[in-house]
C-alpha positions as CSV (number, residue, x, y, z in Angstrom):
1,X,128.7,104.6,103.0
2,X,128.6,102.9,100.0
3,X,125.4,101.5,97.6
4,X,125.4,99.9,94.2
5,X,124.2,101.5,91.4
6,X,124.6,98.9,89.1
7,X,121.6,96.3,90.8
8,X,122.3,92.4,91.1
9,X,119.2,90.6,89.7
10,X,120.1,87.5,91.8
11,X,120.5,89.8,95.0
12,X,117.3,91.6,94.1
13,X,114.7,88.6,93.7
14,X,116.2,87.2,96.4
15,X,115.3,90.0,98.9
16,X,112.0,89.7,97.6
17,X,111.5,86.0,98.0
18,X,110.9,86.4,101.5
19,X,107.4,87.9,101.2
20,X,104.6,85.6,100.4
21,X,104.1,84.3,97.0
22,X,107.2,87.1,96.1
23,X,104.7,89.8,96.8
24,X,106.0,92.5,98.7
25,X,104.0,93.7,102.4
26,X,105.3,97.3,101.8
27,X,107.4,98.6,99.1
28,X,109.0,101.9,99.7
29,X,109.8,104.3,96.7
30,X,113.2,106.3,97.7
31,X,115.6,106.1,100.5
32,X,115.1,110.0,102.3
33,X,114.2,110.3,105.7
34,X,111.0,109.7,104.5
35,X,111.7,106.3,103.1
36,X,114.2,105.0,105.5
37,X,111.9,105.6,108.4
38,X,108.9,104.2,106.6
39,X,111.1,101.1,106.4
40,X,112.5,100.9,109.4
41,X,108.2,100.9,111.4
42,X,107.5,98.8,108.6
43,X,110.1,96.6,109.4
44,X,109.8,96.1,112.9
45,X,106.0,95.6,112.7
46,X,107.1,92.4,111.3
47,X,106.3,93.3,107.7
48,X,108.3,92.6,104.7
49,X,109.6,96.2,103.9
50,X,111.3,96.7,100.5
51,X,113.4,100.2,100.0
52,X,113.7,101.0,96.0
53,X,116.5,103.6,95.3
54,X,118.5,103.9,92.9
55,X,121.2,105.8,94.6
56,X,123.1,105.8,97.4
57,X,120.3,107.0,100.3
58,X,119.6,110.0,102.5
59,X,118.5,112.3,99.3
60,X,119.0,115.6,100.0
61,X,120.0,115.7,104.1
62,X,123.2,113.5,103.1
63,X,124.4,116.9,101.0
64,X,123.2,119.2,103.8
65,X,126.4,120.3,105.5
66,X,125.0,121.0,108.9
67,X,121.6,121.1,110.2
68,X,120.8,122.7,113.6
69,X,117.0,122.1,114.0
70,X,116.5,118.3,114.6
71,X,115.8,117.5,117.3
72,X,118.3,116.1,119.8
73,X,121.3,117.4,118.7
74,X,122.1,120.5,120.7
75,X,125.2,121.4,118.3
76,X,123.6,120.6,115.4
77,X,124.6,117.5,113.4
78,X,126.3,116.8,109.6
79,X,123.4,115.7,107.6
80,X,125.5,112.8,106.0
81,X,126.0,111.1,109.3
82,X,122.3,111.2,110.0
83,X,121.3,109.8,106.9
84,X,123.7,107.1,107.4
85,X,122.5,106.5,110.7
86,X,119.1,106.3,109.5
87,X,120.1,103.8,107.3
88,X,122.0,101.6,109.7
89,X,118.9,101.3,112.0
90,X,116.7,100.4,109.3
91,X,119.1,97.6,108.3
92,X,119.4,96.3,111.8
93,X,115.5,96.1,111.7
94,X,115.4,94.0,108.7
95,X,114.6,96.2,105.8
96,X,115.5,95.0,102.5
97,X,117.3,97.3,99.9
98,X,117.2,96.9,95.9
99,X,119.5,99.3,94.4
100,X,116.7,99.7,91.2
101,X,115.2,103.1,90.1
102,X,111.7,102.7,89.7
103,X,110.5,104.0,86.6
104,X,106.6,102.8,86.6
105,X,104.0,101.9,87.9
106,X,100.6,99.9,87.9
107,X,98.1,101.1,90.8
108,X,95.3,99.4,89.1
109,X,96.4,95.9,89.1
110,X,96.2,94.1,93.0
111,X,98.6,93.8,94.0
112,X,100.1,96.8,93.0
113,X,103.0,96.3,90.2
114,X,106.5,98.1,90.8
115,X,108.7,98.5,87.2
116,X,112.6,98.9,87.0
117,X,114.8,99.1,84.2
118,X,115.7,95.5,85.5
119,X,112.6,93.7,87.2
120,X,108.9,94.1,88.1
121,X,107.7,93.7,91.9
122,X,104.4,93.1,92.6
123,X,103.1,94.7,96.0
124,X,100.7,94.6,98.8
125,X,101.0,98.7,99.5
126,X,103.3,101.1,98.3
127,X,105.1,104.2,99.7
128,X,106.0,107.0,97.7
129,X,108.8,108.8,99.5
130,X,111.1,110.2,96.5
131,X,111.3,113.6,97.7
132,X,112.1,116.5,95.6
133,X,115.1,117.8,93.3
134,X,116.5,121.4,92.8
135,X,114.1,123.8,90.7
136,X,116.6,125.1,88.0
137,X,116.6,129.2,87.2
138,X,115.7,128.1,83.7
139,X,118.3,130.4,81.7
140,X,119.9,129.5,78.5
141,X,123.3,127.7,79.2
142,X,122.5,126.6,82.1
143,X,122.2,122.9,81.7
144,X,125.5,123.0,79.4
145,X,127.2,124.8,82.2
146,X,126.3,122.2,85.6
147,X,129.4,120.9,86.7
148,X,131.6,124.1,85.0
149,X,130.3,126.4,87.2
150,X,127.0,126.0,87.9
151,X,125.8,123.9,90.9
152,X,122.8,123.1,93.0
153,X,124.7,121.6,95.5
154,X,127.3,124.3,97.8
155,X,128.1,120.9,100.4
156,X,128.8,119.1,96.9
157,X,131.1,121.4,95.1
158,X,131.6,123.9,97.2
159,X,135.5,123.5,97.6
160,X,136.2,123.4,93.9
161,X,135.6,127.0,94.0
162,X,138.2,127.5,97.6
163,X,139.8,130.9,96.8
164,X,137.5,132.5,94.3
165,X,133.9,134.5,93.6
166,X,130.7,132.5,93.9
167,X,127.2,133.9,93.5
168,X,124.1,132.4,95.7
169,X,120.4,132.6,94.0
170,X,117.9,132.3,97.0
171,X,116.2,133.7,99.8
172,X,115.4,130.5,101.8
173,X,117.1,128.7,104.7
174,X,118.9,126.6,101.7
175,X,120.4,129.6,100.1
176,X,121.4,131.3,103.6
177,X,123.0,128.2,104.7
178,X,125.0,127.6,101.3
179,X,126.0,131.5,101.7
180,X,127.3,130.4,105.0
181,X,129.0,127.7,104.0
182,X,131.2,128.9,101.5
183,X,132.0,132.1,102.7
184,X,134.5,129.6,105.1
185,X,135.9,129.0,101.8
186,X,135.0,131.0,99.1
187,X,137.1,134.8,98.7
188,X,133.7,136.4,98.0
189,X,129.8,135.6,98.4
190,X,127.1,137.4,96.6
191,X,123.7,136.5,97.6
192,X,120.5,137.9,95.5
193,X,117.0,137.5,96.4
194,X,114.2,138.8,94.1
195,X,112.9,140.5,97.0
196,X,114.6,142.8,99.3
197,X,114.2,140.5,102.4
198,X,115.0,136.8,103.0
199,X,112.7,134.2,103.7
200,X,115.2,132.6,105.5
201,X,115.0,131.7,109.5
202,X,115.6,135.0,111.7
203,X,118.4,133.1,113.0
204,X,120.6,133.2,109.8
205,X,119.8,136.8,109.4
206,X,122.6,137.9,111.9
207,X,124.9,135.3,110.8
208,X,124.7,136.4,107.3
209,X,125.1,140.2,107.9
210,X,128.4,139.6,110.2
211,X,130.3,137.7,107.1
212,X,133.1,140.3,106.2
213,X,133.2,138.9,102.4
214,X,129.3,138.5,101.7
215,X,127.5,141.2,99.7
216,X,124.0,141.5,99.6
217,X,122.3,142.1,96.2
218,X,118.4,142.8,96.7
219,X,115.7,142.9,94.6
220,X,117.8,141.0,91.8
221,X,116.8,138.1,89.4
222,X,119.3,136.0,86.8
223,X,118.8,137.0,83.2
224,X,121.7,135.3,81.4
225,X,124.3,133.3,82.1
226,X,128.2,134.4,80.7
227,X,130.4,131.7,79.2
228,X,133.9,131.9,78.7
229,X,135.6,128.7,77.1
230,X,133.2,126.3,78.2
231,X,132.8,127.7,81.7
232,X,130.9,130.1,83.9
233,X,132.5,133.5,83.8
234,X,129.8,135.4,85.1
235,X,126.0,136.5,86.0
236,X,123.8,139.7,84.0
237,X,121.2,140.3,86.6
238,X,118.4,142.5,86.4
239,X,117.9,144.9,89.0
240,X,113.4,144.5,89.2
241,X,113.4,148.5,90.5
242,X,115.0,150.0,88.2
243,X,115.4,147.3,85.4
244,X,119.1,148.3,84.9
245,X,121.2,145.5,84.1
246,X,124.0,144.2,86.0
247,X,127.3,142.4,85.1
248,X,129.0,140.1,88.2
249,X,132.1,138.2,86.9
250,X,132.0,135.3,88.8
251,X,133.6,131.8,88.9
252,X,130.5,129.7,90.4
253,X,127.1,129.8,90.6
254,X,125.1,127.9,93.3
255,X,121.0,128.2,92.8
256,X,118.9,127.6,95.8
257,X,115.6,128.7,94.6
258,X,113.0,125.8,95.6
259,X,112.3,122.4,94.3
260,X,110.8,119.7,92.1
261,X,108.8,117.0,93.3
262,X,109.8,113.7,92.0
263,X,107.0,112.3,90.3
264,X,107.2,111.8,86.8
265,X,107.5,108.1,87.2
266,X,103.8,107.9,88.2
267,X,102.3,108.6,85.0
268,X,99.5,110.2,86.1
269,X,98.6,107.3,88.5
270,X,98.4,109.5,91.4
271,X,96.6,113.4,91.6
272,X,99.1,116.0,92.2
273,X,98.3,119.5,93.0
274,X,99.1,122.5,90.2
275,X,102.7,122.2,91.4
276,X,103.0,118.5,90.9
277,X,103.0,117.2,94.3
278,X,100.5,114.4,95.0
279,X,97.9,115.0,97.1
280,X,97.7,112.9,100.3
281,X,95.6,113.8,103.3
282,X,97.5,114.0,106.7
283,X,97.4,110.3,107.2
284,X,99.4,110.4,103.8
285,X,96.9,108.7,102.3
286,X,96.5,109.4,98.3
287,X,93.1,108.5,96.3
288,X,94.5,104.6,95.6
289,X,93.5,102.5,98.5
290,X,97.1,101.1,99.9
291,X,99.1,103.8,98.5
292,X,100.7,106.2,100.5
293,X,102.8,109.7,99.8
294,X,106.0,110.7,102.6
295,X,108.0,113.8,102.9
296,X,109.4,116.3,100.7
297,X,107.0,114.8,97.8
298,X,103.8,115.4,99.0
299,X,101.6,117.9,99.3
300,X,102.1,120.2,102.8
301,X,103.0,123.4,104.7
302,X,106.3,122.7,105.5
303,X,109.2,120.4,103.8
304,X,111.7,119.8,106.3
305,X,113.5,116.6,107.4
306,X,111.7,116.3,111.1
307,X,107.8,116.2,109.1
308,X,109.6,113.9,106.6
309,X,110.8,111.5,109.3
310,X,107.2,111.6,110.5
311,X,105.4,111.0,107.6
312,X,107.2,108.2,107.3
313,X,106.6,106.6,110.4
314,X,102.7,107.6,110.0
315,X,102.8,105.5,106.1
316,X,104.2,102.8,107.4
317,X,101.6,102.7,110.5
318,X,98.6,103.2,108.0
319,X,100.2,100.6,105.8
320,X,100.1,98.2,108.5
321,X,96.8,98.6,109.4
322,X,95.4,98.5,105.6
323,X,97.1,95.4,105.1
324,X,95.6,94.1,108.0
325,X,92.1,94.8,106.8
């Protein structure tokens, strides 16, 4: 699967011609779950449905490994292929794709105004389905040291580290899975939790404690980060019950504590909650008439791709009908 990053202009207005007067029906912010199913009902309720991402799409389920609780795939299923498959049935219904980031917008203005580094859309309704990004620990070094050691990705760059000592941050189903994952490749796992339990699913509980080359290091948080020429050579944790330091000399790091919703764009458009989230009701309706919020970057109990797929599908369905006031 491949998708430009560097937009054509001509491509772009052209895919936008097709609505009336070159307003879009439904403009879709990001290209999740979220986004691509918001498209694809969007789409086949005969709307003109355009899907802004910058990237290539899926967001985070096209860097999960494995997933084993969507529904309809007994064994489990490689998050890549469903993204992509998500994406090739909301081609085949019509929904158009502009390879732009959006960086603004205008909620005040009707229709609703849509601004890229490259163009500015105007739109009937928008849907906000940009999901969320990988909370960082926050440590000095850390930024310098991404890609030389540090990573928020084990699917991504896992196998760059085949052979040799990794350290997982975490106590979600994230972190557990990544601990899974590259014990297969890795020589040695540690995973520390701040707490001396996981939050994790029960399921990955047993799965975790069988792995012959996975310690467990409780009640642990990151305090620095050790650098030796350029790279990551190691982790000082502090142990919270006794506050006695800890060395681990360790080649990669992998942090899986939470995430970011992406929202910075708005500009205070929209209300978000403390943690920066925008509030939308369970329609996924937000304060602006004909705006909507889907998936991971909304406010709600549970982030996972099967609510994602259906906020999506609930947007576009609320979309239709406002348009159709």
């Amino acid at each position: 699967m491949t998708e430009e990053t560097v937009p054509n202009e001509t491509s772009a207005e052209c895919k936008v011609a097709a609505a009336n007067d070159g307003v879009i029906d439904v403009a879709v912010i990001g290209a999740g779950p979220a986004g691509l199913t918001a498209g694809l009902y969007a789409a086949r309720a005969g709307l003109n449905a355009v899907l802004f991402e910058r990237i290539a799409p899926g967001g985070q389920l096209a860097q999960t490994e494995h997933m084993e609780n969507y529904p309809g795939f007994p064994e489990g299923t490689n998050g890549f292929e469903l993204a992509f498959s998500m994406k090739q049935q909301a081609d085949r219904f019509g929904v158009n794709n502009v390879g732009e980031e959006v960086v603004g917008v205008d909620f005040t203005q009707n229709p609703k105004v849509l601004t890229t580094a490259f163009n500015e859309y105007r739109a009937k309704s928008v849907i906000i389905a940009t999901g969320a990004r990988p909370r960082k620990l926050g440590l000095e070094l850390e930024d310098d040291l991404q890609g030389r050691g540090v990573s928020y990705c084990a699917t991504c760059d896992g196998n760059f580290f085949r052979d040799k000592e990794v350290m997982v941050v975490g106590g979600g189903n994230t972190a557990a899975g990544d601990a899974i994952y590259l014990s297969r490749i890795c020589k040695k796992v540690y995973l520390v939790h701040r707490r001396d339990k996981l939050r994790a699913t029960a399921i990955y509980h047993k799965r975790l404690e069988d792995l012959p080359n996975l310690e467990f290091v409780w009640n642990a948080v990151p305090r620095k980060l050790v650098a030796d020429e350029g790279k990551l050579a190691g982790v000082r944790l502090e142990m919270l019950e006794t506050g006695e330091e800890r060395d681990i000399t360790v080649d990669g790091l992998f942090v899986a504590v939470g995430t970011e919703p992406n929202t910075e764009f708005l500009g205070g458009s929209l209300q978000l909650d403390e943690t920066g989230y925008i509030v939308a009701n369970e329609s996924c309706m937000t304060e602006v008439p004909g705006v909507f919020a889907a998936g991971d970057v909304r406010t709600k109990f549970l982030h996972q791709v099967v609510t994602a797929v259906s906020d999506g599908a609930v947007c576009a369905e609320e979309a239709a009908e406002f348009l159709a006031i």
